[in-house]
C-alpha positions, 0 to 999 in steps of 0.5 A: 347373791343377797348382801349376805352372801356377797361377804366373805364366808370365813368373816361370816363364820366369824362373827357368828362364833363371837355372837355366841361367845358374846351370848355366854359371857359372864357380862351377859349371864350373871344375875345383876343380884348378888346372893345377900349375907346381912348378917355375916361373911359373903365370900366368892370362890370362882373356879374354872377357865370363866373363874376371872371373868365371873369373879371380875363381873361378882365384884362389880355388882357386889354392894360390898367388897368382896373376898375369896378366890379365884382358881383357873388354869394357867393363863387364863387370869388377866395379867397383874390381876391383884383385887384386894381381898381375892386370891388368885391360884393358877394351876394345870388343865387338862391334868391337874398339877401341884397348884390344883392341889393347893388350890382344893385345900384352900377351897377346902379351908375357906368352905370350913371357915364359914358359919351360919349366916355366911354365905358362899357363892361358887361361881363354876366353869367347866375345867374344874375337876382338873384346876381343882384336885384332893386325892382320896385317902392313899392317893397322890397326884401322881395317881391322878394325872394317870387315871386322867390321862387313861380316861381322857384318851379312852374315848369316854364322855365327859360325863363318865371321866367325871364320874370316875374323877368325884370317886375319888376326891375329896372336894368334888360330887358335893363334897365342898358344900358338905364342908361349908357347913351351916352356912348358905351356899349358892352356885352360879354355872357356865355349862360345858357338859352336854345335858347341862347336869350341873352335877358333872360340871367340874365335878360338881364340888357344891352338887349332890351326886347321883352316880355311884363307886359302882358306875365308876367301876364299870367306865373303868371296865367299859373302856378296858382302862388298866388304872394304878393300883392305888387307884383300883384301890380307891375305887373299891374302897366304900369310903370314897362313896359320893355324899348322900343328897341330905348330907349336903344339908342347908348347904346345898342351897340354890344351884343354877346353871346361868348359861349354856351351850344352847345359848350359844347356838341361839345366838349364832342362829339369830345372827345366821338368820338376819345374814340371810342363811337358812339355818339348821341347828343339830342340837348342844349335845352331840358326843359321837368321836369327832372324826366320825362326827364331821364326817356325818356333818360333811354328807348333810352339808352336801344333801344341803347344798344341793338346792342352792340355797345359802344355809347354816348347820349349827351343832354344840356339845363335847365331842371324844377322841380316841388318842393312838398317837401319844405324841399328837397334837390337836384337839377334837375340833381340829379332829372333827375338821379335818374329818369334815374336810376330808369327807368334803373332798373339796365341794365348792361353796362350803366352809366351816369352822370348829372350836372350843368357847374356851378358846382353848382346843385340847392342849394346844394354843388355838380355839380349832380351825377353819376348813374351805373348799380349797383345804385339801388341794392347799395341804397336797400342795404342800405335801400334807397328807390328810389322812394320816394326820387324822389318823395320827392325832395331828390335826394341829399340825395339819391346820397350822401348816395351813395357816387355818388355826382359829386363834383367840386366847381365852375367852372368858367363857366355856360352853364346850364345842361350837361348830358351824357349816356354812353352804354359800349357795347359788347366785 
């Protein structure tokens, strides 16, 4: 074996998922500039699960104090955070709570203070179109925590659930930039979509929108979704069409997207490559159901395997699930292992972790999980059954039974799904 491959594969896969955790973090990726403001306010709103970090890296390179807000779902802010000049509201994710409505009116608020010659910088992680919630006209929260529950156990991309979710909001698909006025805003993004389209980050709150009332009816239909009534409602009413490109104005400024899942796989693959492994990367936007997913990446590691050389399959993007269990518990890289491990049946010399960079996968405590050649022959050891957690939902379970639950707490950083197979190879 080479000195790589003498390593512990699960220490391996390790390290390689910090490498792209360390590639993506705001310490790396922010601008070392600030957005200059000589002759008026320079306010910072950071909002999403990276919101902390990005406000903590602004501050720290900012010539001047710094004022704003800070909006991230509950626990993802350091404990006892208190900046002088910097509000802090925590609130729900993935469906939006009563601090997500107080904190897009104060977005809202502080976007309408501001006059010419201010300048607004929104620093946007992925997350936001929960953390961030101004129900339309003759909505409430209620309406929207169940049109976000429809939609997210639908199966529909992500992309899709944003379109539905900019119709009908008054914050989201450029809305706060509309707000800001006459002053300048700048937006700094940490993508967590496939395609990098920095108008369904979050929901796009500072970015013109392309999609239409239309599209958003036809997700609905593509997905047999039965929403509330206020909310087929809403998405009839013409008045919750997205704001038009020129609307945004002297607004719209400068968008840019600063880091993103590519980046991630980037790093990990350079990091693969000096261990020693032949690596594949499949790409950053892959979106098929995560079961089926790691069932096709189970048939590619075993063609791989086969000329026993050590190798890494790398992929990123967000996969889908489609929830039939509304009691379970997991998350699509939990689903997407268990779907790999079971389509793996135990072939020797092949490992693989799956995990969300937010730290956080669906609603649970962990990032994803780990699979190894001897997962399932564990799990009937101890009378788990394989199939039917995935078949319920419960890949969670499944793994925390197993003791293989990736735990990090949050990260800092979102680039949506990191997942890496490992081929150990022949000595």
């Amino acid at each position: 074996m080479t000195d790589a491959r003498e390593q512990d594969a699960l220490h391996v896969l390790r390290t390689l998922f910090e490498s792209a955790l360390q590639a993506v973090s705001a310490e790396v990726t922010m601008p070392r500039a600030m957005p200059g403001a000589p002759h008026g306010r320079l306010v910072v709103v950071a909002v999403g699960k990276a919101a902390a970090d990005m406000m903590r890296v602004a501050r720290e390179r900012a010539r001047r104090p710094v004022e704003g807000l800070i909006v991230t779902r509950h626990g993802h802010a350091p404990s006892g955070l208190n900046w002088p000049g910097i509000e802090l509201i925590e609130a729900g994710h993935p469906y939006p709570d009563e601090n997500s409505l107080r904190a897009a009116d104060r977005a809202l608020e502080i976007a309408r203070s501001l006059h010419a010659g201010d300048q607004l910088l929104l620093l946007l992680s992925g997350g936001g179109s929960a953390l961030l919630a101004a129900p339309t006209e003759g909505l409430s929260l209620a309406d929207k925590q169940g049109v976000t529950k429809l939609l997210l156990r639908s199966g529909a991309t992500i992309s899709e659930i944003n379109c539905v979710r900019k119709h009908l909001s008054r914050i989201k698909g450029g809305r706060l930039a509309v707000a800001a006025g006459s002053a300048q805003v700048t937006t700094w993004i940490i993508s967590d979509v496939p395609g990098d389209d920095p108008s369904f980050v979050s929901s796009g709150p500072t970015v013109a929108d392309a999609t239409t009332l239309q599209m958003a009816r036809d997700i609905i239909a593509k997905y047999r979704i039965d929403p509330p009534r206020p909310i087929a409602k809403a998405l009839q009413d013409e008045a919750n069409e997205t704001p038009s490109a020129d609307s945004l104005g002297l607004a719209g400024g400068e968008v840019r997207v600063i880091a993103r899942a590519r980046d991630a796989l980037a790093a990990a693959a350079a990091a693969g490559g000096a261990l020693g492994f032949t690596v594949s990367s499949l790409g950053d936007q892959l979106q098929a159901e995560a079961r089926h997913l790691g069932a096709s990446h189970a048939a590619l590691a075993r063609r791989l395997a086969s000329d026993g050389k050590p190798r890494l399959i790398l992929s990123g993007g967000e996969t889908t699930v489609t929830v039939v269990n509304n009691k379970g518990r997991g998350g699509r890289n939990m689903e997407y292992a268990l779907g790999l491990a079971i389509a793996l049946d135990g072939a020797p010399g092949i490992w693989a972790l799956a995990c969300d960079t937010d730290g956080i996968d669906g609603t649970e405590d962990a990032a994803g999980a780990i699979v190894g050649p001897d997962t399932l022959a564990r799990a009937r050891k101890l009378g788990l059954d394989p199939a039917r957690h995935l078949a319920e939902n419960n890949a969670y379970l499944f793994f925390r039974a197993l003791g293989d639950l990736v735990i990090t707490g949050p990260t800092g950083t979102n680039v949506n799904d990191f997942r890496a197979v490992l081929i150990e190879g022949r000595s």
